[in-house]
C-alpha positions in Angstrom: -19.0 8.1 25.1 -17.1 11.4 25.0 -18.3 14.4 22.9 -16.0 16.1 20.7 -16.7 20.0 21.5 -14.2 21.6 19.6 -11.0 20.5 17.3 -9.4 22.6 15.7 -7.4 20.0 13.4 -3.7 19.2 12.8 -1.4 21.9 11.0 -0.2 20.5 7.9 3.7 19.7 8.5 6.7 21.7 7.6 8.5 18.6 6.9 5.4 17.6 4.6 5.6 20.6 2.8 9.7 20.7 2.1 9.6 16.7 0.9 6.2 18.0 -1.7 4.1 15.5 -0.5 0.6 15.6 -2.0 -1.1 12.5 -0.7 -4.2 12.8 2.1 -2.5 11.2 5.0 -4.2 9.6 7.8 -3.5 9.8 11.3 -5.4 7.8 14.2 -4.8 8.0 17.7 -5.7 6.4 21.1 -6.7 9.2 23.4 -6.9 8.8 27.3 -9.4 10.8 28.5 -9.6 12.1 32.4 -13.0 12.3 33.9 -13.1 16.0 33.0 -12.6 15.4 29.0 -9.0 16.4 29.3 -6.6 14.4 27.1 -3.9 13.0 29.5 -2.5 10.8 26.8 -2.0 10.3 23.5 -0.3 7.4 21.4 -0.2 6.8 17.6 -2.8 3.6 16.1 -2.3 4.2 12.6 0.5 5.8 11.6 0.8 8.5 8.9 4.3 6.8 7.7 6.5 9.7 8.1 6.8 13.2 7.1 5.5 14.8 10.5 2.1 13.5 10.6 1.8 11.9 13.5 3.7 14.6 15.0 1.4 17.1 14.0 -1.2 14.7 15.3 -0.3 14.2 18.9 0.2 17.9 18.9 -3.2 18.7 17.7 -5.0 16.3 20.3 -3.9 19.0 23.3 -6.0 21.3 21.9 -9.1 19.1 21.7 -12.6 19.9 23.7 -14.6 17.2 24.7 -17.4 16.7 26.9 -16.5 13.9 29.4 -18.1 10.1 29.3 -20.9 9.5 31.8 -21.7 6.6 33.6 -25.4 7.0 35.4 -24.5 10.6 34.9 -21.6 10.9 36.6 -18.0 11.6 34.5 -16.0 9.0 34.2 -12.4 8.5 32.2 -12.4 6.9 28.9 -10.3 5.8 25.9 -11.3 6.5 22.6 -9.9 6.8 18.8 -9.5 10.2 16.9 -9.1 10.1 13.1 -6.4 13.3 11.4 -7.1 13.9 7.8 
């Protein structure tokens, strides 16, 4: 299983701001995972229904660190899920 090394988190969205919304918002995505730990892709699982969430989301997963997933110790690519609060 990949390690999560370093996330620095979603910005909160402009467009979240201007419409005043005050709700926690919840974002999940599918990340794609080369064997170095790189995210090659990213797609929205749950969506945060608007306001630039998942936006902010997708953006914020190309700044994720992550050790790679071994298999007998070698790196291998993986998919996993990543939760935006």
């Amino acid at each position: 299983m990949p390690v999560v090394v370093e996330d620095p988190g979603a910005k909160y969205p402009a467009e979240a701001i201007k419409d005043r919304v005050t709700t926690e918002t919840e974002v999940v995505l599918i990340l794609e995972l080369d064997a170095t730990g790189a995210v090659k892709n990213a797609t929205v699982d749950k969506s945060g229904n608007g306001h630039g969430f998942d936006e902010a989301a997708l953006e914020a997963a190309k700044t994720l660190k992550l050790e790679p997933a071994k298999r007998d110790g070698k790196p291998i690519t993986a998919k996993i899920r990543h939760r935006y609060v």
